[in-house]
CHARMM internal coordinates of N, CA and C (Angstrom, degrees):
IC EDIT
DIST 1 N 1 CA 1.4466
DIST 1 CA 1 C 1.5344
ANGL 1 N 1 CA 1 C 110.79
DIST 1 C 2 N 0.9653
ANGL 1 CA 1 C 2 N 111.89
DIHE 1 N 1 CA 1 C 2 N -61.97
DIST 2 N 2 CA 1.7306
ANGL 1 C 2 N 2 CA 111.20
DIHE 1 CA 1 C 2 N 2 CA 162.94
DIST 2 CA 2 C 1.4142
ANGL 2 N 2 CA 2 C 118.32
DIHE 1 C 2 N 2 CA 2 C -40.75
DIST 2 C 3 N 1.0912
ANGL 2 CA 2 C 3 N 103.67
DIHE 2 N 2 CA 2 C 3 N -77.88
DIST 3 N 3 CA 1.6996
ANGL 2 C 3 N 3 CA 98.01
DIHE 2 CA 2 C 3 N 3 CA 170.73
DIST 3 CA 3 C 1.7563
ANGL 3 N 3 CA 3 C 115.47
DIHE 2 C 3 N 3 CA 3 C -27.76
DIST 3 C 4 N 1.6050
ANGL 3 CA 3 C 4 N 125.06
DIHE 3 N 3 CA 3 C 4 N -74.24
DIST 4 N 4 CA 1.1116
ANGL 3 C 4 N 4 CA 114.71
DIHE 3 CA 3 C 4 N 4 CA 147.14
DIST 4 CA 4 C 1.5280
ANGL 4 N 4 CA 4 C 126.38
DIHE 3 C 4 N 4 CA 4 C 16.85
DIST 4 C 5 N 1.7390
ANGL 4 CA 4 C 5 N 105.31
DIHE 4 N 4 CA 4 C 5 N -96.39
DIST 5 N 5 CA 1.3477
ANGL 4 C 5 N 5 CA 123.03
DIHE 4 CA 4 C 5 N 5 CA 158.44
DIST 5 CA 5 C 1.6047
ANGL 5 N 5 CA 5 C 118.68
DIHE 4 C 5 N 5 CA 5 C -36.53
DIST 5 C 6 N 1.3617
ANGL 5 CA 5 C 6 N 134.80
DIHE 5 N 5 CA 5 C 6 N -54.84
DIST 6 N 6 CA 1.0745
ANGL 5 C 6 N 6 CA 107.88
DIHE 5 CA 5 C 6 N 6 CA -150.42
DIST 6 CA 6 C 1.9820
ANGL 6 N 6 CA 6 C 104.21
DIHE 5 C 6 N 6 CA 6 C -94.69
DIST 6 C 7 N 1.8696
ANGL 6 CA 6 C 7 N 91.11
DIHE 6 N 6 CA 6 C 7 N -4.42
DIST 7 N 7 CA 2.1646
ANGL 6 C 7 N 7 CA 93.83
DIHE 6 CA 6 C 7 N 7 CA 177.35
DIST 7 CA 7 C 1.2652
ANGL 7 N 7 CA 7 C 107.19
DIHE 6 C 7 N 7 CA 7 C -74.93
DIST 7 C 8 N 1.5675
ANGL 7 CA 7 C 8 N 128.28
DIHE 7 N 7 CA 7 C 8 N 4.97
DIST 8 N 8 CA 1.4321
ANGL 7 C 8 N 8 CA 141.81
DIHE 7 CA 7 C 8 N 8 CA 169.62
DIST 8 CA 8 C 1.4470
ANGL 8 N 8 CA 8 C 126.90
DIHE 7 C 8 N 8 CA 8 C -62.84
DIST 8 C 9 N 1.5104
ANGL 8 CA 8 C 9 N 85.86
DIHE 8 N 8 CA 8 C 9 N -47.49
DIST 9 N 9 CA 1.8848
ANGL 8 C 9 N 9 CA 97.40
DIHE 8 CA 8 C 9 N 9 CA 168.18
DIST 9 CA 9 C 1.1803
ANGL 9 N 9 CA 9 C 152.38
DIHE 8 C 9 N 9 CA 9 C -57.27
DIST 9 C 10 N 0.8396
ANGL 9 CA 9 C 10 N 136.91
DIHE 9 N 9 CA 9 C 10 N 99.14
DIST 10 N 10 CA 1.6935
ANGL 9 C 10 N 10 CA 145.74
DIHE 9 CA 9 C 10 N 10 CA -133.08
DIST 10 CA 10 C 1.8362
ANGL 10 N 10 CA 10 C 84.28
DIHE 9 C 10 N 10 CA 10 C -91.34
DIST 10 C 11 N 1.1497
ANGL 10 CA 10 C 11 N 123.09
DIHE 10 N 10 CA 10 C 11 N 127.92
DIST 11 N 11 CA 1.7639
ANGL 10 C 11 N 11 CA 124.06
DIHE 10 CA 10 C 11 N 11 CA 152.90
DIST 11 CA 11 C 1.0694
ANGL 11 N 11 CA 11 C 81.45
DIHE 10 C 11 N 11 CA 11 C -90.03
DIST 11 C 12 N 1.9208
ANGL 11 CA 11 C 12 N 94.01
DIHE 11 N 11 CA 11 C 12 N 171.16
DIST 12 N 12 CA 1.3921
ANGL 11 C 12 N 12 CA 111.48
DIHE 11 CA 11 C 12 N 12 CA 170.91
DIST 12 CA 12 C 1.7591
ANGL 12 N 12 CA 12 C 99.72
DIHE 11 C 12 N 12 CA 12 C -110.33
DIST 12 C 13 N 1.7508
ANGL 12 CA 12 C 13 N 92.23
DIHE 12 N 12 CA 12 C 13 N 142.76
DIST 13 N 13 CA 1.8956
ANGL 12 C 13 N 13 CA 103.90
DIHE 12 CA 12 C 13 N 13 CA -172.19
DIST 13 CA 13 C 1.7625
ANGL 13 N 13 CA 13 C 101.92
DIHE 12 C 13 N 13 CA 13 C -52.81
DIST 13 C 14 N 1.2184
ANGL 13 CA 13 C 14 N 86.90
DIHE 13 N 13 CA 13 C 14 N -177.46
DIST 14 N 14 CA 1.7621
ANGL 13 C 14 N 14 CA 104.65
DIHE 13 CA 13 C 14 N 14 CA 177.34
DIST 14 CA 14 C 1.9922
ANGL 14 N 14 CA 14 C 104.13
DIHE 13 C 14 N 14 CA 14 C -60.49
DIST 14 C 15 N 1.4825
ANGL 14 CA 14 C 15 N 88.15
DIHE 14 N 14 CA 14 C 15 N -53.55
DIST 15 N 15 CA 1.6514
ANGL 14 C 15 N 15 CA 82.07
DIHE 14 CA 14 C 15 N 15 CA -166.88
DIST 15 CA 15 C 1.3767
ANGL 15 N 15 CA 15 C 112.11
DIHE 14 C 15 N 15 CA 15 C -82.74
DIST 15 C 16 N 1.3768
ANGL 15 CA 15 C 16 N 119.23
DIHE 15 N 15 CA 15 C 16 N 9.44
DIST 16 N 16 CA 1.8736
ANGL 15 C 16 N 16 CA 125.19
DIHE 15 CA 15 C 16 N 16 CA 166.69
DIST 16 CA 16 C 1.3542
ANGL 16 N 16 CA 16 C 98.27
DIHE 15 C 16 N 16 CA 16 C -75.59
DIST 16 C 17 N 1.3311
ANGL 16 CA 16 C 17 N 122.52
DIHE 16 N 16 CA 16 C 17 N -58.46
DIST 17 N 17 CA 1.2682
ANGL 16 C 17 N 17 CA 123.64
DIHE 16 CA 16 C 17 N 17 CA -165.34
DIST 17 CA 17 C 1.8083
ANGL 17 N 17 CA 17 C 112.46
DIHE 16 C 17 N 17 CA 17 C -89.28
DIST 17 C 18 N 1.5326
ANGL 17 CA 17 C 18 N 112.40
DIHE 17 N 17 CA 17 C 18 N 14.62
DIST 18 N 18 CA 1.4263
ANGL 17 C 18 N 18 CA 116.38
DIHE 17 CA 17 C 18 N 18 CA 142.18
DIST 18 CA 18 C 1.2480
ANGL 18 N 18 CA 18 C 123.27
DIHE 17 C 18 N 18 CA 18 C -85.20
DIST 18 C 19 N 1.4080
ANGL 18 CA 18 C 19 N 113.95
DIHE 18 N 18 CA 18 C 19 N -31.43
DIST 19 N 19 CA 1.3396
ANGL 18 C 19 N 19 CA 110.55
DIHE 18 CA 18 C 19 N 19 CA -166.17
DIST 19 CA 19 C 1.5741
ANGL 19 N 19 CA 19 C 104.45
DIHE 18 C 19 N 19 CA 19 C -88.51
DIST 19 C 20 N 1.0653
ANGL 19 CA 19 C 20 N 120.22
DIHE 19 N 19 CA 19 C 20 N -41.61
DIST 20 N 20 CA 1.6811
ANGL 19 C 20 N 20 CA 126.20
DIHE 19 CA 19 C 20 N 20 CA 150.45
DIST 20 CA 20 C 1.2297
ANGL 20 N 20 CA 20 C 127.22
DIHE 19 C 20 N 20 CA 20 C -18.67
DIST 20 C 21 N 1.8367
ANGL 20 CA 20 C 21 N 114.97
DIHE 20 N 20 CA 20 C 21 N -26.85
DIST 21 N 21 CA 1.1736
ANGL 20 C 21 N 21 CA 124.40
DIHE 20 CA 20 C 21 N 21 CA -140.87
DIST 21 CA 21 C 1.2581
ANGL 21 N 21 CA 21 C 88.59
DIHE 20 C 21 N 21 CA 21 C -123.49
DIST 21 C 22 N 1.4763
ANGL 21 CA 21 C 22 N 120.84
DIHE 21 N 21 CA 21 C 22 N -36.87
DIST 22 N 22 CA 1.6691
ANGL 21 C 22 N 22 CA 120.02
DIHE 21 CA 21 C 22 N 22 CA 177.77
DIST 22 CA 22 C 1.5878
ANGL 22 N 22 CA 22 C 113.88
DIHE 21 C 22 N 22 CA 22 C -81.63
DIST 22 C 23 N 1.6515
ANGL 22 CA 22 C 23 N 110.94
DIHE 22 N 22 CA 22 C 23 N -21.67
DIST 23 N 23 CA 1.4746
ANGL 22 C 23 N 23 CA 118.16
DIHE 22 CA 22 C 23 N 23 CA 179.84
DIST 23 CA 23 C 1.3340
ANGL 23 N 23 CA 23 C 105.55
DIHE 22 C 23 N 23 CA 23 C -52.98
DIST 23 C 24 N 1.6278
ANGL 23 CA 23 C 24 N 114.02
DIHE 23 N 23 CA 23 C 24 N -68.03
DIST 24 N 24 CA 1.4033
ANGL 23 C 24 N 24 CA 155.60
DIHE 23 CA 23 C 24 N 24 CA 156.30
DIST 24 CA 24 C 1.5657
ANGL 24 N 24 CA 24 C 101.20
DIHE 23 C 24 N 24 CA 24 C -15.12
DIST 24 C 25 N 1.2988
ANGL 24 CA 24 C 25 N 125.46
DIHE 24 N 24 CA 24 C 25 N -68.24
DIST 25 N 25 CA 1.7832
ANGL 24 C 25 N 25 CA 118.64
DIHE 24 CA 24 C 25 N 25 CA -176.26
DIST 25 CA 25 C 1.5384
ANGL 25 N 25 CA 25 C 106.89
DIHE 24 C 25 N 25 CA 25 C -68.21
DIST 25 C 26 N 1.7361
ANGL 25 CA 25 C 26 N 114.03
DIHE 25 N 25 CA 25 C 26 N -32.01
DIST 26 N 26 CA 1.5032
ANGL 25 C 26 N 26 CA 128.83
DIHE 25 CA 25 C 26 N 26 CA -157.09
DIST 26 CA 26 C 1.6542
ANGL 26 N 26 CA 26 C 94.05
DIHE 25 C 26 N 26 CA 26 C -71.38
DIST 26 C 27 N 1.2185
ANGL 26 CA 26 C 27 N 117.45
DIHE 26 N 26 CA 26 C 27 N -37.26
DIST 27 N 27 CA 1.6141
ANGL 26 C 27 N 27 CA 136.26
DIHE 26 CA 26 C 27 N 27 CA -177.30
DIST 27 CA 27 C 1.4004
ANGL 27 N 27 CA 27 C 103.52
DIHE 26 C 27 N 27 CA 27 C -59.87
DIST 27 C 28 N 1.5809
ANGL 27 CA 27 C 28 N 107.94
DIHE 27 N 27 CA 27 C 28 N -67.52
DIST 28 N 28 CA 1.1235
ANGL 27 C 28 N 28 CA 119.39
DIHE 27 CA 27 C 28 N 28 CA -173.25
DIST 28 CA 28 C 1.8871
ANGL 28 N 28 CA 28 C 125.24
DIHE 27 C 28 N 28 CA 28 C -22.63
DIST 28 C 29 N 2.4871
ANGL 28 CA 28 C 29 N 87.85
DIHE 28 N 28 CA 28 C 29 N -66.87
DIST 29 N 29 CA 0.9345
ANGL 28 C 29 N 29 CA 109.23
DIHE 28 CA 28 C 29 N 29 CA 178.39
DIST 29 CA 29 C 1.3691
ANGL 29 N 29 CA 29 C 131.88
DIHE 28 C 29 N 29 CA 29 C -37.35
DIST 29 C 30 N 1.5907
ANGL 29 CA 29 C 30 N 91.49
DIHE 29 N 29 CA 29 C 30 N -65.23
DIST 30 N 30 CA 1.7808
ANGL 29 C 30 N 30 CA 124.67
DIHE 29 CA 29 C 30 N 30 CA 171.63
DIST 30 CA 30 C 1.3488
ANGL 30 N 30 CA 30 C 95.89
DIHE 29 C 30 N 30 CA 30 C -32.07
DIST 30 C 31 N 1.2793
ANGL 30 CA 30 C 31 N 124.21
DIHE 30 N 30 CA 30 C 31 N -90.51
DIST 31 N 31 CA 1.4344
ANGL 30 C 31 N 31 CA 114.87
DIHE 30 CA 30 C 31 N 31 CA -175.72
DIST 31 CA 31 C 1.7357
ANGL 31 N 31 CA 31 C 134.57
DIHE 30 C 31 N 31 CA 31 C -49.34
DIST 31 C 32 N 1.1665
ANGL 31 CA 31 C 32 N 105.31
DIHE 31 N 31 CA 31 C 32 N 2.17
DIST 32 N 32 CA 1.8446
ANGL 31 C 32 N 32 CA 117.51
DIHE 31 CA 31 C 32 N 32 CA -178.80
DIST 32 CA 32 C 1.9479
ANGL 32 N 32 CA 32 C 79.80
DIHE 31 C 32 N 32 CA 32 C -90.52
DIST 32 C 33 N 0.8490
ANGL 32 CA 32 C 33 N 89.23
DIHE 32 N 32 CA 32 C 33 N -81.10
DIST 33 N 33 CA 1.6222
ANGL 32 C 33 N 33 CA 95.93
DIHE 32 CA 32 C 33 N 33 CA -158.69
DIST 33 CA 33 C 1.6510
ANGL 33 N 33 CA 33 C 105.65
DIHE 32 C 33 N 33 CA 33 C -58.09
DIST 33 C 34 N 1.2450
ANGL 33 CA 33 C 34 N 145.31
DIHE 33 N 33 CA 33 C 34 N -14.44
DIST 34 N 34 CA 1.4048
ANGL 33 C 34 N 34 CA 162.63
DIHE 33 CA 33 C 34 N 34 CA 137.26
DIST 34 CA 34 C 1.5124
ANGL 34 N 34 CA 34 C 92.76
DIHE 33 C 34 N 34 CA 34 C -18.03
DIST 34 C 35 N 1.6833
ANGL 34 CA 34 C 35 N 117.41
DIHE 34 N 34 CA 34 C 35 N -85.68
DIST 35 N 35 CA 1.4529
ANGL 34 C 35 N 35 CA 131.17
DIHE 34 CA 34 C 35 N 35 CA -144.26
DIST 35 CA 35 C 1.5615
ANGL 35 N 35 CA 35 C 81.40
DIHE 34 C 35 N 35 CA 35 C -94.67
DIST 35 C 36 N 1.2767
ANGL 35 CA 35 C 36 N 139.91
DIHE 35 N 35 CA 35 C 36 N 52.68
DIST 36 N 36 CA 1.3189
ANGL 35 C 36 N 36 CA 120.24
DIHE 35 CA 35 C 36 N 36 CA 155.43
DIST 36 CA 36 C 1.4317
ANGL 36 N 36 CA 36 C 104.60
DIHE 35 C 36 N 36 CA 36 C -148.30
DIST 36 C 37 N 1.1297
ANGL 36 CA 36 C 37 N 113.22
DIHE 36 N 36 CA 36 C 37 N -38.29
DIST 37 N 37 CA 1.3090
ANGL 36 C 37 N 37 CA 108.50
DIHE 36 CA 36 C 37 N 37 CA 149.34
DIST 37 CA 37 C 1.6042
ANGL 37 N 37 CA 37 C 131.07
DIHE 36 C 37 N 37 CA 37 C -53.27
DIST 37 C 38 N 1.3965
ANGL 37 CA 37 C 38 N 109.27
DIHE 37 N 37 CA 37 C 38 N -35.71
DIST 38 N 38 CA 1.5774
ANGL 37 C 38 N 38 CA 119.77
DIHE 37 CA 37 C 38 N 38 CA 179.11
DIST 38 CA 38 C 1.4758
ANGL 38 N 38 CA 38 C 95.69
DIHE 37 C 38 N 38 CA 38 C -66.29
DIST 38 C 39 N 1.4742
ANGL 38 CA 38 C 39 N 125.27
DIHE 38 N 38 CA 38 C 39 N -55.46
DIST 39 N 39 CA 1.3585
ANGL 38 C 39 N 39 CA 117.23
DIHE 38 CA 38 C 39 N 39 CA -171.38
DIST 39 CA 39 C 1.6105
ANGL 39 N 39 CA 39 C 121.50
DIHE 38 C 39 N 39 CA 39 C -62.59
DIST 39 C 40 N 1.2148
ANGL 39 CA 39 C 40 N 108.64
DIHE 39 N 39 CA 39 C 40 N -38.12
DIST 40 N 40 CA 1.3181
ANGL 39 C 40 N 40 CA 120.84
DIHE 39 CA 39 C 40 N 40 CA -178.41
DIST 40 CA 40 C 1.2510
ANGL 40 N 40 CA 40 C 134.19
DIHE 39 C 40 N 40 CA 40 C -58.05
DIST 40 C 41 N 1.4151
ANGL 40 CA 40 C 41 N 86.72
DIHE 40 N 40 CA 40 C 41 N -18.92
DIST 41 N 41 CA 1.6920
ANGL 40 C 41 N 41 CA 99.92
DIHE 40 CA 40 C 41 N 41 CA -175.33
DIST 41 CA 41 C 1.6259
ANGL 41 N 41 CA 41 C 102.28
DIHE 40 C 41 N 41 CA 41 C -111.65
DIST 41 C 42 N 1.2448
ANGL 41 CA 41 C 42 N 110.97
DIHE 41 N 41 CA 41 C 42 N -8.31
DIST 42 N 42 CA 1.5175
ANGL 41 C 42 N 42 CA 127.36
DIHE 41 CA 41 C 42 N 42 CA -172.13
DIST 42 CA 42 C 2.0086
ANGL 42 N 42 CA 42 C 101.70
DIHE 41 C 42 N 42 CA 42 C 70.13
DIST 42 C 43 N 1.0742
ANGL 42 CA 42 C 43 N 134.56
DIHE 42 N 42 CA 42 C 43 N 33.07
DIST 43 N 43 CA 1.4150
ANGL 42 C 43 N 43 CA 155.94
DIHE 42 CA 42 C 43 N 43 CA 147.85
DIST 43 CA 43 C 1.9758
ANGL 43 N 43 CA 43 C 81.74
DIHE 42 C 43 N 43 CA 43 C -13.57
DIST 43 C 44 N 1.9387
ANGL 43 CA 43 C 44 N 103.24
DIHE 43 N 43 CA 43 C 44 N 152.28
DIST 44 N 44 CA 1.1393
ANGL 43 C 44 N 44 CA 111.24
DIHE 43 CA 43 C 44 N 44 CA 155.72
DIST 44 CA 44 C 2.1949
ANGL 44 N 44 CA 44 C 90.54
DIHE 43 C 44 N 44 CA 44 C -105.09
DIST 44 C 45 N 0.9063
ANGL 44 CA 44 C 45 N 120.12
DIHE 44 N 44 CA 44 C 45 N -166.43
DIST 45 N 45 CA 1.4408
ANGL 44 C 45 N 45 CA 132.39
DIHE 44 CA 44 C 45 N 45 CA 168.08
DIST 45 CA 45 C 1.5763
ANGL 45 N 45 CA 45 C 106.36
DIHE 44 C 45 N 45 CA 45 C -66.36
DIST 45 C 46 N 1.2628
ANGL 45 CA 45 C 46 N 116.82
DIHE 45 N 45 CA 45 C 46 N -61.33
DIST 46 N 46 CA 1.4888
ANGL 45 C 46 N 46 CA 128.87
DIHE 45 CA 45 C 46 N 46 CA 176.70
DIST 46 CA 46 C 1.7190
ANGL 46 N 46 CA 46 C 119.50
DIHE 45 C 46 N 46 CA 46 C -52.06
DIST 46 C 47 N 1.6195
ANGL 46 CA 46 C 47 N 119.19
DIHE 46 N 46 CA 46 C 47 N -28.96
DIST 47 N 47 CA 1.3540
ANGL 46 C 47 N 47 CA 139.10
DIHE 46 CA 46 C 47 N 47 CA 178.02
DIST 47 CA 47 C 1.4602
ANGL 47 N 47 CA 47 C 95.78
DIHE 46 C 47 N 47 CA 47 C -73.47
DIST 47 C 48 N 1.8500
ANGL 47 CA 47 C 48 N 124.65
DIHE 47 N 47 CA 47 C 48 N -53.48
DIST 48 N 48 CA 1.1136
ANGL 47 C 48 N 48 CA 117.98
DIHE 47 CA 47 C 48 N 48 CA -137.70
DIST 48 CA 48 C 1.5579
ANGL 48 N 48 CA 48 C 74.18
DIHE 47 C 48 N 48 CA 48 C -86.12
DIST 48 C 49 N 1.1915
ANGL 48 CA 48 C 49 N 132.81
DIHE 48 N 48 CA 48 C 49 N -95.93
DIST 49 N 49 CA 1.6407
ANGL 48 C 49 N 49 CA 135.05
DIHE 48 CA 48 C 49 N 49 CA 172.57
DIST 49 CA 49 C 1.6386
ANGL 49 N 49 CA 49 C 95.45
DIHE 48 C 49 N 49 CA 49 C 29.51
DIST 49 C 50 N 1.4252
ANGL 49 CA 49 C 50 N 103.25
DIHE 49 N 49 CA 49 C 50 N -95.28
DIST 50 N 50 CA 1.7214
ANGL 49 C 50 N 50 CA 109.86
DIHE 49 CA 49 C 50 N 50 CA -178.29
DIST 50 CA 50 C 1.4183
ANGL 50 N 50 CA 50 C 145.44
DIHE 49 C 50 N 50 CA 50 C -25.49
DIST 50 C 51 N 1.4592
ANGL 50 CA 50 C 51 N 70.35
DIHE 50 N 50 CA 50 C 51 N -40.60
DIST 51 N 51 CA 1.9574
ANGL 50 C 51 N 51 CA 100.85
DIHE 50 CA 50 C 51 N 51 CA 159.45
DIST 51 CA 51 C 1.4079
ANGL 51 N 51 CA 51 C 121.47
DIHE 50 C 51 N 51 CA 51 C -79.74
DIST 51 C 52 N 1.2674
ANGL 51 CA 51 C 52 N 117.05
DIHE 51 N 51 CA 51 C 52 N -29.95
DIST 52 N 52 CA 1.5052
ANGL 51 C 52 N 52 CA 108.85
DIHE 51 CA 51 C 52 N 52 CA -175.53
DIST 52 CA 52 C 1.5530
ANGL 52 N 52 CA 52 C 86.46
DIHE 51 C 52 N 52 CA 52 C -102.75
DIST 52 C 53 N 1.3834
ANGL 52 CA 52 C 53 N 158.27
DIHE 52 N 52 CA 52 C 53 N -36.44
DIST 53 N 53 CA 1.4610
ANGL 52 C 53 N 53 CA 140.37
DIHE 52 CA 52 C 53 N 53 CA 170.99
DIST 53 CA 53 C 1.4661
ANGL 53 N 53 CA 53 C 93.16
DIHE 52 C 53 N 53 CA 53 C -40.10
DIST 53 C 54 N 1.5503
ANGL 53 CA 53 C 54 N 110.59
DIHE 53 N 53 CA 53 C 54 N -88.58
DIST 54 N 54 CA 1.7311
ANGL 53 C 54 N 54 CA 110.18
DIHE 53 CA 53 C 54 N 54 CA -157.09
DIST 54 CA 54 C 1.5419
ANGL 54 N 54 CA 54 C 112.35
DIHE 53 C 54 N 54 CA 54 C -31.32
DIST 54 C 55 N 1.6868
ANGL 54 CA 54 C 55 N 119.79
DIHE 54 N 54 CA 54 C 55 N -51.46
DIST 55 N 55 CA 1.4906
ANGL 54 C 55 N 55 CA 119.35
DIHE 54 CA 54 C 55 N 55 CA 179.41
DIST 55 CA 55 C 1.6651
ANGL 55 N 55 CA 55 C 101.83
DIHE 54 C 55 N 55 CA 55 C -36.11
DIST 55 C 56 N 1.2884
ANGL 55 CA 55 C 56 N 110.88
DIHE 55 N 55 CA 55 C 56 N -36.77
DIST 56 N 56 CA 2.0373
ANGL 55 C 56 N 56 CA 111.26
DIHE 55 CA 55 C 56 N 56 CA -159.24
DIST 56 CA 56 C 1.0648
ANGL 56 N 56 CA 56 C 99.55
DIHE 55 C 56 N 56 CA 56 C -94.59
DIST 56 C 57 N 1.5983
ANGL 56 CA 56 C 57 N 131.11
DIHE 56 N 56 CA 56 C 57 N -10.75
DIST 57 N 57 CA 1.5445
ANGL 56 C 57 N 57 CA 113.43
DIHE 56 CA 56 C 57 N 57 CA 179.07
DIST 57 CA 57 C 1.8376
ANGL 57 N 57 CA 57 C 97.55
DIHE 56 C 57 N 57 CA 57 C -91.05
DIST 57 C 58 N 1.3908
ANGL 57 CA 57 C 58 N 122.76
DIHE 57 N 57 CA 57 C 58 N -19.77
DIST 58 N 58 CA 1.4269
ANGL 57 C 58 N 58 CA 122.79
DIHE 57 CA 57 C 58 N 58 CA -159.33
DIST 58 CA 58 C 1.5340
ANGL 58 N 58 CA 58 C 88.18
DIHE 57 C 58 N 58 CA 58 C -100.62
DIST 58 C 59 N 1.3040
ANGL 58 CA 58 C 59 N 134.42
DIHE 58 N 58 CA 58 C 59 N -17.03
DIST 59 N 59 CA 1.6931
ANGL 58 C 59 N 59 CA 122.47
DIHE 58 CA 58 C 59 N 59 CA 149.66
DIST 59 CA 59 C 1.3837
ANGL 59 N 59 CA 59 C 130.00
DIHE 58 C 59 N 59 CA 59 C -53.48
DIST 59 C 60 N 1.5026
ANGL 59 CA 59 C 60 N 91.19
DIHE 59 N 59 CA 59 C 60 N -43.17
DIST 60 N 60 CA 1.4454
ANGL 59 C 60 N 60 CA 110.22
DIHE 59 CA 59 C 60 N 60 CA 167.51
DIST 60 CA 60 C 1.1634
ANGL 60 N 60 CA 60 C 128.45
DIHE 59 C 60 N 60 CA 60 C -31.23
DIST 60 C 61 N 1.6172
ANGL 60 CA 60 C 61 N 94.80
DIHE 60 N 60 CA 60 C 61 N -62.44
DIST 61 N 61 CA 1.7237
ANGL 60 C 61 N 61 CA 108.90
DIHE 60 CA 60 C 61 N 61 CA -148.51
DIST 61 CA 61 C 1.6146
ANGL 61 N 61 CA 61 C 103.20
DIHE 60 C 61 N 61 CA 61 C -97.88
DIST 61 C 62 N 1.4756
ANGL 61 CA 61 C 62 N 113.09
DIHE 61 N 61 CA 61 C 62 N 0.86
DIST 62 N 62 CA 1.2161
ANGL 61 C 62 N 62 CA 123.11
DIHE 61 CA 61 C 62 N 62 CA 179.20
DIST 62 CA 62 C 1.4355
ANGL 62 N 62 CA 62 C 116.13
DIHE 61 C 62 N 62 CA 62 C -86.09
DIST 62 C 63 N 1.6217
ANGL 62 CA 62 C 63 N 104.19
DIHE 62 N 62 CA 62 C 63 N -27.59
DIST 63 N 63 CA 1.3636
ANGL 62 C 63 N 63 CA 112.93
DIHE 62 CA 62 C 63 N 63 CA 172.36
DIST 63 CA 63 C 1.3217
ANGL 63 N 63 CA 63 C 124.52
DIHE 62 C 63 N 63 CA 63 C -100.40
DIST 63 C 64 N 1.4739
ANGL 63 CA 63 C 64 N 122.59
DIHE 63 N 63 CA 63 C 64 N 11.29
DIST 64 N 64 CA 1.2959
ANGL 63 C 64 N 64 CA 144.99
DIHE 63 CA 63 C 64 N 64 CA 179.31
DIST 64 CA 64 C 1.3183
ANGL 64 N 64 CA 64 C 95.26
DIHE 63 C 64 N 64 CA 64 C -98.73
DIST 64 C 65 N 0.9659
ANGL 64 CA 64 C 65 N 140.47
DIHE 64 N 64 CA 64 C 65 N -59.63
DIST 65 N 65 CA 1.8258
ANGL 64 C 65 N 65 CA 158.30
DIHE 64 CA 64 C 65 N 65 CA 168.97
DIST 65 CA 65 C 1.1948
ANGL 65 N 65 CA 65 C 104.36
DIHE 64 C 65 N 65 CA 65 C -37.85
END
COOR INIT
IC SEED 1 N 1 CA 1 C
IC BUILD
């Protein structure tokens, strides 16, 4: 019965747990450079937000172009 139970379990493949792994550092980053920029500039949360959307819509539209 256990056995049963445990041939149920899905691991995750090699390249799940790469991409997991780049999300995971990509997260990391984002937030190092996030809270230092926010501080640096003296940013409220709501300033820095606005600022990092517009940067992603003008990536955007550069690669739409």
């Amino acid at each position: 019965m256990i056995w049963l139970k445990l041939s149920k379990i899905r691991f995750p493949t090699k390249l799940e747990q790469k991409f997991a792994n780049i999300i995971s550092v990509t997260r990391e980053q984002f937030s190092d450079i996030f809270d230092r920029v926010k501080g640096s500039n003296d940013y409220s949360l709501d300033q820095m937000c606005a600022v990092v959307s517009v940067d992603i819509l003008r990536l955007g539209m550069r690669k739409i172009q």
